[in-house]
C-alpha positions as CSV (number, residue, x, y, z in Angstrom):
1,X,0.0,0.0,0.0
2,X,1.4,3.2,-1.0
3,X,2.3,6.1,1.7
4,X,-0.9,8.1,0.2
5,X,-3.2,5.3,0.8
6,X,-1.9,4.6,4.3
7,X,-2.4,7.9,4.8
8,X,-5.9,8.5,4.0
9,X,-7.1,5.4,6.3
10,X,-9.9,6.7,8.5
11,X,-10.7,4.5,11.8
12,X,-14.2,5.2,13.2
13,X,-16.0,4.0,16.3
14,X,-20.0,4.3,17.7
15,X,-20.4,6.4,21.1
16,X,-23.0,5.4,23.3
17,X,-25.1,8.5,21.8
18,X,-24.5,6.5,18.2
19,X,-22.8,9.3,16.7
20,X,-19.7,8.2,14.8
21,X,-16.7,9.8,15.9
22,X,-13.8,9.9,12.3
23,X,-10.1,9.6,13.2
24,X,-7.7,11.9,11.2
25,X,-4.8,9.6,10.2
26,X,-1.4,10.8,11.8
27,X,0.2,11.3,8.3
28,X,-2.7,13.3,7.1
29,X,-2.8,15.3,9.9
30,X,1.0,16.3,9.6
31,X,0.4,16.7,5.8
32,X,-2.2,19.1,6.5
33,X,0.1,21.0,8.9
34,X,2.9,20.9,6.8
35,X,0.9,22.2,3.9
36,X,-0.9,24.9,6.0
37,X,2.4,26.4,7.7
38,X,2.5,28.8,5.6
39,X,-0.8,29.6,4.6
40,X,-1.9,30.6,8.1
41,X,-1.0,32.8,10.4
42,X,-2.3,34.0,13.6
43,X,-0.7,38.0,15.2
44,X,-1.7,38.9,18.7
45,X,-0.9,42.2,17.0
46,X,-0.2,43.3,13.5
47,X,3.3,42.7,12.4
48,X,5.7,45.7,12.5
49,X,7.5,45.0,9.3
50,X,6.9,42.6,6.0
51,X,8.7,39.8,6.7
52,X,9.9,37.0,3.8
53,X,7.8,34.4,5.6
54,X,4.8,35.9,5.4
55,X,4.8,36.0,1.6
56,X,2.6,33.0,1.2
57,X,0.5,33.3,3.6
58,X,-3.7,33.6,2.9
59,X,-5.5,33.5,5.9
60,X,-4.7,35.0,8.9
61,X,-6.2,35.9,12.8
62,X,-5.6,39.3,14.5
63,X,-6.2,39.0,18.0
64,X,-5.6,42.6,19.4
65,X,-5.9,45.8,17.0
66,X,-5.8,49.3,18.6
67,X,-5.9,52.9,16.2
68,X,-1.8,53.0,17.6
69,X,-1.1,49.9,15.2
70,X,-1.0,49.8,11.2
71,X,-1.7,47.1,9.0
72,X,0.0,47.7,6.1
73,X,2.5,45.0,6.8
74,X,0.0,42.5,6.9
75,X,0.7,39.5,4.4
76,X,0.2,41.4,0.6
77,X,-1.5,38.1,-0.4
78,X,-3.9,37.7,2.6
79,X,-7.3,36.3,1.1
80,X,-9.4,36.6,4.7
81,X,-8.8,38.5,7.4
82,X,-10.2,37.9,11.3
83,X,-10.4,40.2,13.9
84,X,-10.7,39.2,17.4
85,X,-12.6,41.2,20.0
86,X,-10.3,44.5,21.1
87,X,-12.5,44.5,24.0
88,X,-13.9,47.5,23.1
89,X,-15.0,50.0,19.8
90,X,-13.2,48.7,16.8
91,X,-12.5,52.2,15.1
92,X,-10.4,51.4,11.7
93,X,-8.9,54.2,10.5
94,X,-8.9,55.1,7.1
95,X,-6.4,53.8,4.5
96,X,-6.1,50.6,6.9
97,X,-6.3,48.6,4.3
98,X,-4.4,49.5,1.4
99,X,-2.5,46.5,1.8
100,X,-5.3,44.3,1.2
101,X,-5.9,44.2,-2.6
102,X,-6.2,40.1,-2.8
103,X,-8.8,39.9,0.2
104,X,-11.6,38.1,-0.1
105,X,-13.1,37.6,3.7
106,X,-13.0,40.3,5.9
107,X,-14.2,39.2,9.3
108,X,-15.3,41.2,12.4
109,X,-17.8,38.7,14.2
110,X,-16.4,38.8,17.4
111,X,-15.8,42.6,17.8
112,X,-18.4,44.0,20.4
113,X,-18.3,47.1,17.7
114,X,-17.2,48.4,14.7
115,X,-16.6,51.7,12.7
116,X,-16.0,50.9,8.8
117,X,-13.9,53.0,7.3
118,X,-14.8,54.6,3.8
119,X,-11.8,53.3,2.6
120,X,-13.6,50.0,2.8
121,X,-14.2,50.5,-1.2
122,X,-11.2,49.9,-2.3
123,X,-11.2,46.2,-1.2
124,X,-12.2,45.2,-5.3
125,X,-11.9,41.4,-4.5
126,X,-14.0,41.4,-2.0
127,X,-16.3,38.7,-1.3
128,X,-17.6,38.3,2.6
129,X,-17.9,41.2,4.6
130,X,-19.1,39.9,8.1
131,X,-19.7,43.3,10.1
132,X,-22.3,42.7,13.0
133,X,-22.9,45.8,15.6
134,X,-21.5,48.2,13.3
135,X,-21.5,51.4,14.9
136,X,-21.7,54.6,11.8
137,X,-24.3,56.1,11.0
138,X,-25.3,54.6,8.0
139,X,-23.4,52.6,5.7
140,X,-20.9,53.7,3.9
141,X,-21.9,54.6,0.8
142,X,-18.1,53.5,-1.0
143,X,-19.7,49.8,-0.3
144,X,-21.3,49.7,-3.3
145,X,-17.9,49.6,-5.6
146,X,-17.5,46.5,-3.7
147,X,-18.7,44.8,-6.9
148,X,-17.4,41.2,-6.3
149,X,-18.9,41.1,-2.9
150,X,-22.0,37.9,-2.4
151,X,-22.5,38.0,1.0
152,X,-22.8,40.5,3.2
153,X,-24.0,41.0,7.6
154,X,-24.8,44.0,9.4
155,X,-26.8,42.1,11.9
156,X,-27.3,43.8,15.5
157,X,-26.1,46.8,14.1
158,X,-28.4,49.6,15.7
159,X,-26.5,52.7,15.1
160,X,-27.6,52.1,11.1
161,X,-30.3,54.5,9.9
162,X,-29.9,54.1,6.1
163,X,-28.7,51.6,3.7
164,X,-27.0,53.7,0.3
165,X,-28.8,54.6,-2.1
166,X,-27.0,52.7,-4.7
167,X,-27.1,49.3,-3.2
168,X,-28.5,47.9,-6.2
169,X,-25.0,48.8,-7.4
170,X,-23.4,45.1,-6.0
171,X,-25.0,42.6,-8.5
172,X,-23.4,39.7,-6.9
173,X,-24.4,39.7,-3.7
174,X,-26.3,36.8,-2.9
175,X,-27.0,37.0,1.0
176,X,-27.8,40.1,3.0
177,X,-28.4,40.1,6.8
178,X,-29.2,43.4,8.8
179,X,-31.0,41.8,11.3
180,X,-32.1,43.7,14.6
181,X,-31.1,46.9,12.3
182,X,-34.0,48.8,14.2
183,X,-33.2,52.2,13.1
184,X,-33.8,51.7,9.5
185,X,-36.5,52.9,8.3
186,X,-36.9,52.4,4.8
187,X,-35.3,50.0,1.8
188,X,-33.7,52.2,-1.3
189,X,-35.8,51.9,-4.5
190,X,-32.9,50.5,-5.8
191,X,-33.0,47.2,-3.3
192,X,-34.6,45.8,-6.1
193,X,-32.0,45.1,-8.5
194,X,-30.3,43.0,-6.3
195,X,-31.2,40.6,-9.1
196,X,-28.5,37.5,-7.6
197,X,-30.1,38.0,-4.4
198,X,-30.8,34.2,-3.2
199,X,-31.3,35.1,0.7
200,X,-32.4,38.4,2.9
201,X,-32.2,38.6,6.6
202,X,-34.2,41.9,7.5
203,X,-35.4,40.0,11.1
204,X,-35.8,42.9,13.7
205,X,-35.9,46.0,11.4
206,X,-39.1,46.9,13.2
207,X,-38.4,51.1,11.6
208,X,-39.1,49.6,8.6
209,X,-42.9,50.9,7.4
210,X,-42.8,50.0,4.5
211,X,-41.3,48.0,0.7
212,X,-40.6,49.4,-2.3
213,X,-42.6,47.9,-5.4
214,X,-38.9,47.1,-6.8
215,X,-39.0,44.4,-4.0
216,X,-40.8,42.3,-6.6
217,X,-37.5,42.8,-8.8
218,X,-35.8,40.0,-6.5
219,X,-36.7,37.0,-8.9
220,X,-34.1,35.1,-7.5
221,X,-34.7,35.3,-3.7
222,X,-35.2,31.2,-2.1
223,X,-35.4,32.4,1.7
224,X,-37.4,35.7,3.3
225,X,-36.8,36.6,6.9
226,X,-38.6,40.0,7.9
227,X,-39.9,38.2,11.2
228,X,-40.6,41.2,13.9
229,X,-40.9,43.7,11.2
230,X,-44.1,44.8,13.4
231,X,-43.4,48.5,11.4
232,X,-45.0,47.0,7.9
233,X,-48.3,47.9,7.5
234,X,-48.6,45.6,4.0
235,X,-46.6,44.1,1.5
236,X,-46.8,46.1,-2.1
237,X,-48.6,44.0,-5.3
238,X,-45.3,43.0,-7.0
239,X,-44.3,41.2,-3.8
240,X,-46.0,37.9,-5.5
241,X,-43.4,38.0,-8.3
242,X,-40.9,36.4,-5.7
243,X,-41.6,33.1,-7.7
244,X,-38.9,31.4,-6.6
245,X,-39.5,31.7,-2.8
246,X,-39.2,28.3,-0.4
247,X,-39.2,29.9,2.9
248,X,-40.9,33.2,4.3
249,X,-40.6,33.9,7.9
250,X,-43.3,36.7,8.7
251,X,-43.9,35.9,12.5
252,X,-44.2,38.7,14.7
253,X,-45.5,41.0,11.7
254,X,-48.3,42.4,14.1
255,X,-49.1,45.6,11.8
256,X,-49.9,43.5,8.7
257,X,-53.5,43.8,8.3
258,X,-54.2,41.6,5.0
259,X,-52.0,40.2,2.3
260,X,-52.3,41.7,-1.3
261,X,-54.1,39.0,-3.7
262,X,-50.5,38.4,-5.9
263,X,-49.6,36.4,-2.4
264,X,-51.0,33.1,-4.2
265,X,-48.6,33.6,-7.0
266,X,-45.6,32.4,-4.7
267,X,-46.2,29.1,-5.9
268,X,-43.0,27.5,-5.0
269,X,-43.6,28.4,-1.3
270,X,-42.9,25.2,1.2
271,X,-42.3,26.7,4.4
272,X,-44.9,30.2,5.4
273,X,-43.9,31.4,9.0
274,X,-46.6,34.0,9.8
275,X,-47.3,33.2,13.5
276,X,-47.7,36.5,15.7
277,X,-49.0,38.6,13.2
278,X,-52.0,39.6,15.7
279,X,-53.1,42.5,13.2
280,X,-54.3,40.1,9.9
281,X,-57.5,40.3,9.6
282,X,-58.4,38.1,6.2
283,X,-56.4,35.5,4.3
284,X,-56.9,36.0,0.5
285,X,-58.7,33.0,-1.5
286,X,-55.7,32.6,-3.4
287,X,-53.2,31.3,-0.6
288,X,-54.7,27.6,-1.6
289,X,-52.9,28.4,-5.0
290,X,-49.4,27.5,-2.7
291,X,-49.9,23.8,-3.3
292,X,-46.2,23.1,-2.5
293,X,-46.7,24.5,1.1
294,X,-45.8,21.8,3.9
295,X,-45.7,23.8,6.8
296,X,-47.8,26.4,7.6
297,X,-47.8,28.9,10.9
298,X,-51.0,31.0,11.7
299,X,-50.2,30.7,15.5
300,X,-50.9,34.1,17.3
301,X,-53.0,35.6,14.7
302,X,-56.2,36.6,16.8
303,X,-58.0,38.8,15.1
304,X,-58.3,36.3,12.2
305,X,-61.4,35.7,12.3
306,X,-62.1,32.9,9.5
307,X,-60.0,30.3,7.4
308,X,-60.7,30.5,4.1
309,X,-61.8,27.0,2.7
310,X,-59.1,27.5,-0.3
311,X,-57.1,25.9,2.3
312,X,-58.6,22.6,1.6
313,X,-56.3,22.4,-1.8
314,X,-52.7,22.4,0.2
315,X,-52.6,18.9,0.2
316,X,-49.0,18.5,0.1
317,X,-49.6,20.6,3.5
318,X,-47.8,18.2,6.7
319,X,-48.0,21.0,9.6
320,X,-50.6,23.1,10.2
321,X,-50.6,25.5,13.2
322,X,-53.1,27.8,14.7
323,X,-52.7,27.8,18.2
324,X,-53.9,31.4,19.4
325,X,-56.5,32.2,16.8
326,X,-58.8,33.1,19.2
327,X,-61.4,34.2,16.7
328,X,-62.0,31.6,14.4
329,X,-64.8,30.2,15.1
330,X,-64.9,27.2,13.4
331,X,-62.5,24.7,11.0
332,X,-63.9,24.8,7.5
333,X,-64.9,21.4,5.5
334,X,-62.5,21.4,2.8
335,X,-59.4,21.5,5.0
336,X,-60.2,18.0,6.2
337,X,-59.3,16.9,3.3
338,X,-55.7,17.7,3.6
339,X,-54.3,13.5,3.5
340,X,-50.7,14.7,3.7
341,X,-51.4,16.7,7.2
342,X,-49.4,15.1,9.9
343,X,-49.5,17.8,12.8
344,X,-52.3,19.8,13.4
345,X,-51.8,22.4,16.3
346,X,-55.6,24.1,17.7
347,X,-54.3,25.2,21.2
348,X,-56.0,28.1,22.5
349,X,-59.1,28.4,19.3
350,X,-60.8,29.4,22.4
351,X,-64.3,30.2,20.1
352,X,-64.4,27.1,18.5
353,X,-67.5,24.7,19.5
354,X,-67.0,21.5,17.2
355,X,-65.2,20.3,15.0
356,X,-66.4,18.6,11.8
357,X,-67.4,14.8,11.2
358,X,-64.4,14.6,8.3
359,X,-61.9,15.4,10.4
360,X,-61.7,11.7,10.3
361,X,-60.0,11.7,6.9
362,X,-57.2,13.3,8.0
363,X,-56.0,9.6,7.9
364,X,-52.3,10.3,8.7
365,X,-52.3,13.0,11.4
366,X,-50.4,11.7,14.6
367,X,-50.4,14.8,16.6
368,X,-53.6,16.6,17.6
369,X,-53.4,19.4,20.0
370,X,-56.6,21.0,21.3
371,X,-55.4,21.9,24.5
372,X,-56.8,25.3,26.0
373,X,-60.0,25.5,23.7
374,X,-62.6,26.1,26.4
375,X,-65.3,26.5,24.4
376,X,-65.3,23.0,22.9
377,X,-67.5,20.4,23.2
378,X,-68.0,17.8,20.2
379,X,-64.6,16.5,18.7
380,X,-66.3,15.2,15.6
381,X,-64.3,12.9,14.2
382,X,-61.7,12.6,16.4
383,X,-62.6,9.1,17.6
384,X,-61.8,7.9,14.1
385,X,-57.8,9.0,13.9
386,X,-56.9,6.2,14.5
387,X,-53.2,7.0,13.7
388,X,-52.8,9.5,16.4
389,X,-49.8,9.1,18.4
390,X,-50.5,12.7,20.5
391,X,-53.6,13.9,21.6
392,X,-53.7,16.7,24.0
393,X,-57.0,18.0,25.7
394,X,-56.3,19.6,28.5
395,X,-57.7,22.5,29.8
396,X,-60.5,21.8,27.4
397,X,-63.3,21.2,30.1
398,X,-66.3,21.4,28.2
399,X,-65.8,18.1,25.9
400,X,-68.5,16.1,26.5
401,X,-68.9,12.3,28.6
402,X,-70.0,10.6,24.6
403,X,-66.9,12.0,22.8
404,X,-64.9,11.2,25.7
405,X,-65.6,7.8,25.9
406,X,-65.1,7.6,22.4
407,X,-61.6,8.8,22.2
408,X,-60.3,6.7,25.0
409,X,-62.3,3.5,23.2
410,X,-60.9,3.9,19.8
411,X,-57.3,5.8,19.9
412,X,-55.5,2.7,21.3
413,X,-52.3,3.7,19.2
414,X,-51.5,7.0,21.0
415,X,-48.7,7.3,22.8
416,X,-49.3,11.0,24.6
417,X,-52.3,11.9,25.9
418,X,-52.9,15.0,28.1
419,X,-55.6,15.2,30.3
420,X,-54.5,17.9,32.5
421,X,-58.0,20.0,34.3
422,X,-60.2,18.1,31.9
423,X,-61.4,15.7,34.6
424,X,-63.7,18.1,36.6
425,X,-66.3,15.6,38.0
426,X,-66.8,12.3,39.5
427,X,-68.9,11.3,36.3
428,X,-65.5,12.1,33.4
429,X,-63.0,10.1,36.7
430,X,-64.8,7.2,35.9
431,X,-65.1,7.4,32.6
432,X,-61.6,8.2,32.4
433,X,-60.9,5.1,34.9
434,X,-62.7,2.5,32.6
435,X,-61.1,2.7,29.7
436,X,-57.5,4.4,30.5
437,X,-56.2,0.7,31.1
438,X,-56.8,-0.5,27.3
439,X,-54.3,2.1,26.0
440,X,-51.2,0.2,26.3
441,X,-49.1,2.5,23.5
442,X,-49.3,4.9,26.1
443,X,-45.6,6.3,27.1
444,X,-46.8,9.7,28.4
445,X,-50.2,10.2,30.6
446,X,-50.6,13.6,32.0
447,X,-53.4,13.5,34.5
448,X,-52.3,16.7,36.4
449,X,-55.0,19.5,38.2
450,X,-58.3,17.2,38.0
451,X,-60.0,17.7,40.7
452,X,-62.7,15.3,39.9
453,X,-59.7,12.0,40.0
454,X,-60.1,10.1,43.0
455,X,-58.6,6.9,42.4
456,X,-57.0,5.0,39.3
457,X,-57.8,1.9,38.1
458,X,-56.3,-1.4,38.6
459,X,-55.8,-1.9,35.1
460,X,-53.0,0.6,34.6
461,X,-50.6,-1.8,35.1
462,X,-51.5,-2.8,31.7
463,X,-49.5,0.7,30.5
464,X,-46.3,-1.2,30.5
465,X,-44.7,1.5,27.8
466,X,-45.7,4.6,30.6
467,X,-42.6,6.3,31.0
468,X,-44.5,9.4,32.6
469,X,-47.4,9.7,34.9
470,X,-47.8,13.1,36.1
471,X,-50.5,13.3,38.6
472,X,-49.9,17.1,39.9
473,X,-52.3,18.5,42.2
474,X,-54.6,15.8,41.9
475,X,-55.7,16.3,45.6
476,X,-58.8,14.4,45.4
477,X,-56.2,10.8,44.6
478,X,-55.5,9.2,48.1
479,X,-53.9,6.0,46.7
480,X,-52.3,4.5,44.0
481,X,-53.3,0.7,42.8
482,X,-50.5,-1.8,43.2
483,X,-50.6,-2.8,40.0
484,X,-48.5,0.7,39.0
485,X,-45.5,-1.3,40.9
486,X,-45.3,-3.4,37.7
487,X,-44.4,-0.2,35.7
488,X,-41.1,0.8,34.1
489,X,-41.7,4.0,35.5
490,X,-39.3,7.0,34.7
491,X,-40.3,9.6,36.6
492,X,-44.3,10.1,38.8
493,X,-44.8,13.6,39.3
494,X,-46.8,14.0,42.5
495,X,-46.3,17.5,42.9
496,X,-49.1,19.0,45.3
497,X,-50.4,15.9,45.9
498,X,-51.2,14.5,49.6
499,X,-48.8,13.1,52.3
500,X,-51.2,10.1,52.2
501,X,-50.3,9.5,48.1
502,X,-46.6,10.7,48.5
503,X,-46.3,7.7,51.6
504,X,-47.8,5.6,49.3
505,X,-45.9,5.5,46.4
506,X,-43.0,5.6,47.9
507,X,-43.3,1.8,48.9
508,X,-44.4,1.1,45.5
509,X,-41.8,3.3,43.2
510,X,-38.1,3.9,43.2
511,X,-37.5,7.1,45.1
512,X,-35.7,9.3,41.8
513,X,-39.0,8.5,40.2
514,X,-41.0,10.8,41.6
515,X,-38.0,13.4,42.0
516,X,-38.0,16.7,41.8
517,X,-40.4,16.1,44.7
518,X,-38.4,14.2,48.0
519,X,-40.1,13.4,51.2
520,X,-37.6,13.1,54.2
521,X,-38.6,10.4,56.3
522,X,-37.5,9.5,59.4
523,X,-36.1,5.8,60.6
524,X,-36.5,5.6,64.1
525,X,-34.7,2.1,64.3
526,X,-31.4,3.1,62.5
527,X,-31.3,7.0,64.6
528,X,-31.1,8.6,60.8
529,X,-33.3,9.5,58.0
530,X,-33.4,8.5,54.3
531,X,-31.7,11.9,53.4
532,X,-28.6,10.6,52.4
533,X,-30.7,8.9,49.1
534,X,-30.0,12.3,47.7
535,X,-26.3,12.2,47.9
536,X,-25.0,12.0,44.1
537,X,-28.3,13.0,43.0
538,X,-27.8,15.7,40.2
539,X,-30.8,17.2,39.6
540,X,-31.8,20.8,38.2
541,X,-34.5,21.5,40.8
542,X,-35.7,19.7,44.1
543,X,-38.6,20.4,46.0
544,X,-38.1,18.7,49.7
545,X,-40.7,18.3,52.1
546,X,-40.0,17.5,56.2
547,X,-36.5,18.5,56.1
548,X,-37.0,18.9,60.0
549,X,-36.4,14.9,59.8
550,X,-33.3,15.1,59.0
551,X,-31.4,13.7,62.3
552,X,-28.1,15.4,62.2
553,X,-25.9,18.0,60.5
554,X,-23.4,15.2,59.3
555,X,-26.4,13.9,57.2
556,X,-27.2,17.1,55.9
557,X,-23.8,18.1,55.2
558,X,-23.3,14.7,53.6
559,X,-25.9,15.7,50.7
560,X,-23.8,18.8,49.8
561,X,-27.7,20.8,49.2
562,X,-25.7,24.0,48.4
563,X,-24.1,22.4,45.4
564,X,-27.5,21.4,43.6
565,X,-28.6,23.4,40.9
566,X,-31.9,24.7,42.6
567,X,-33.8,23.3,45.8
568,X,-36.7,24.7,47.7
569,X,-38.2,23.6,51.3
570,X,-41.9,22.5,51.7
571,X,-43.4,21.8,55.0
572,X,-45.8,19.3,53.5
């Protein structure tokens, strides 16, 4: 086997976390240093003279950089540049950089601020400027003779009221971020012909009131982020020429009151972020025109107050979320027939009453949540997803004993199901009781808050995939069957519960089962308590009740309860 071959041998091996961990071969390893010594350089400050041995190097780290030092006998043939933080206002003066006429990366992202120079423009083989928390005024207007530069960040950088005028000037750039660029307040008219433009980051510009109708112009724009732009007030006509858009991210666009009818023309669209916009008021017909959309986000948009049925022809949709619409009042027809829908998020559609009978042909849905809907009471076809992996109710009081029954008879493949406050009379406990035990996928029960649970049936020990069992405040539960002994148990949460429950289970679970929550007991026979269970426990809260049973300080000291993360006292 030759040298090279030897040398390109890669040993692997599986961690316990089956991630597979690749060896560098010792020779390649030298190779690569041997081939790199020259290439790379790191300064803890720039270099007082040119030396011979920096003639071949490309790629270089400045650690510390002051106005008091110069660069121009940094490496002539440096291709990217890194500063590291100064600890303070990175203020390059001007002509800094007349050195650098090969650069292609230029790289302040761990500066905690920076002044550009306007010398910056004469940097023609620029590629990558990375420039967050820029500190002028505005940028500087030379950056548009930058016209190899494709990528360009400005992110976090406040100070910025105004992006030049002649922007449109750098052709090539295909990624701009100014995220959390508050102060600027409108895009130039020529943002538009941007025309390589592939990616914009405008996340945070909340100054922003408005974009100009050459925003259309970027035909060549794949991802849109302008979440918490809550200054934009709507989105111009041309804004559905973006063809060629896979991801918008409009969350937290609160001023948005409707979206122009040209929206439906982004027919490439797969991912449409446009949770928090609290403000829309109407979804245009022609959003069912985005038949490529997979995953759609409506969550926080209260004052929406219908779906449009259009939304019955996404049926490549897989997640649809509208958790927070408070004011739709009901879910139309034709969006049950959405086959492809996997997730289906109604949490907190507190107007909604019922949902429709075809809700059963949403034949692969696995996770259902209509938690926090207080107002409904029929779950249509519900009973008939028989797919469903996660169902979550809770909070959702008013569902009533037929539909109950129904779910908990038929849904024999879920493996969560919340139940949390639903419980609310003797009449649902029992219902609940009955059937609970013939759910055997289950591997997550929350029972937490029902007042109306007073015991649990024998026939949970037929759960044996329960990994949780939270029973919070369920103060009206005075024992536990044996029958949960059997159980592989990770962790009972028994918060609030009574002493009576707490004794109990203690006799028939592990002790770190039920932790956060620890109950010090005392042993009268041995002279100490069971405190010293805790010692080695690592845990990133405990709640301890009858710490006054502790029998000495050399078993309290033995725990080491300063070092835990977070640990409160309860006296029951």
């Amino acid at each position: 086997m030759s040298l090279m071959n030897v040398a390109l041998v890669l040993s692997f091996q599986t961690s316990q976390a089956h991630v597979l961990r690749y060896t560098m071969h010792d020779l390649v390893h030298d190779l690569a240093r041997l081939t790199m010594a020259d290439k790379l350089i790191v300064f803890d400050v720039a270099p007082q003279r040119n030396k011979h041995a920096y003639k071949y190097c490309h790629y270089s780290l400045l650690r510390k950089f002051d106005q008091t030092m110069k660069l121009a006998n940094m490496p002539s043939k440096l291709r990217a540049l890194r500063f590291s933080d100064s600890g303070g206002l990175l203020d390059i003066p001007s002509g800094a950089f007349s050195f650098a006429k090969c650069l292609r990366t230029l790289d302040f992202s761990e500066c905690s601020g920076i002044m550009l120079p306007a010398s910056i423009g004469r940097m023609k083989q620029l590629r990558c400027l990375i420039a967050p928390r820029m500190q002028n005024d505005s940028l500087p207007e030379c950056i548009t003779e930058l016209s190899k530069l494709q990528y360009l960040s400005l992110n976090g950088s406040t100070q910025i009221s105004a992006l030049p005028e002649s922007i449109g000037k750098l052709e090539r750039l295909r990624y701009i971020c100014f995220s959390g660029c508050s102060g600027i307040s409108e895009l130039p008219k020529s943002f538009g012909d941007l025309k390589s433009m592939v990616r914009l980051d405008m996340s945070g510009c909340s100054g922003i009131r408005e974009l100009p109708e050459s925003f259309g112009d970027l035909k060549s724009m794949v991802h849109l982020d302008m979440s918490g732009c809550s200054g934009i007030r709507e989105l111009p006509e041309s804004f559905g020429d973006l063809k060629s858009m896979v991801h918008l991210d409009m969350s937290g666009c609160s001023g948005i009151r409707e979206l122009p009818e040209s929206f439906g023309d982004l027919n490439s669209m797969v991912h449409l972020d446009m949770s928090g916009c609290s403000g829309l008021t109407e979804l245009p017909d022609s959003i069912g025109n985005l038949t490529h959309l997979r995953h759609l986000q409506l969550s926080g948009c209260s004052s929406l107050p219908e779906l449009p049925d259009t939304l019955g022809k996404l049926t490549n949709l897989q997640h649809l979320e509208l958790s927070g619409c408070s004011s739709v009042k009901a879910i139309p027809e034709p969006l049950c027939g959405l086959r492809q829908l996997q997730c289906f998020n109604m949490s907190r559609c507190e107007q909604i009453r019922e949902l429709p009978e075809t809700l059963m042909k949403l034949e692969n849905l696995l996770h259902l949540d209509l938690s926090r809907c207080s107002s409904l009471q029929h779950l249509g076809g519900v009973r008939d997803l028989t797919a469903l992996q996660h169902l979550d109710l809770s909070r959702s009081w008013k569902i009533g004993l037929q539909d109950l029954s129904g779910i908990l008879a038929n849904l024999t493949n879920l493996k969560y199901l919340g139940l949390s406050r639903v419980i609310i009379s003797r009449k649902i406990g029992r219902i609940v009781s009955h059937w609970i035990g013939g759910m055997t996928n289950l591997e997550h029960l929350d029972l937490s808050w029902n007042v109306g649970l007073e015991c649990l049936p024998a026939s949970i020990g037929n759960l044996q995939r329960l990994q949780t069992l939270d029973l919070t405040a369920c103060r009206g539960l005075k024992s536990l069957p044996e029958s949960i002994r059997a159980l592989g148990l990770k962790s009972l949460v028994l918060d609030s519960c009574s002493n009576e429950l707490v004794d109990q289970a203690s006799s028939l679970v592990h002790f770190s089962k039920s932790l956060p929550d620890f109950k010090v007991r005392a042993d009268d026979v041995n002279g100490c308590s069971n405190f010293h269970l805790l010692e080695g426990i690592n845990v990133s809260e405990l709640r301890i009740r009858c710490l006054e049973n502790v029998s000495s300080l050399e078993e309290a000291n033995k725990v080491k309860l300063s070092r835990k993360c977070k640990f409160s006292r309860r006296s029951k």
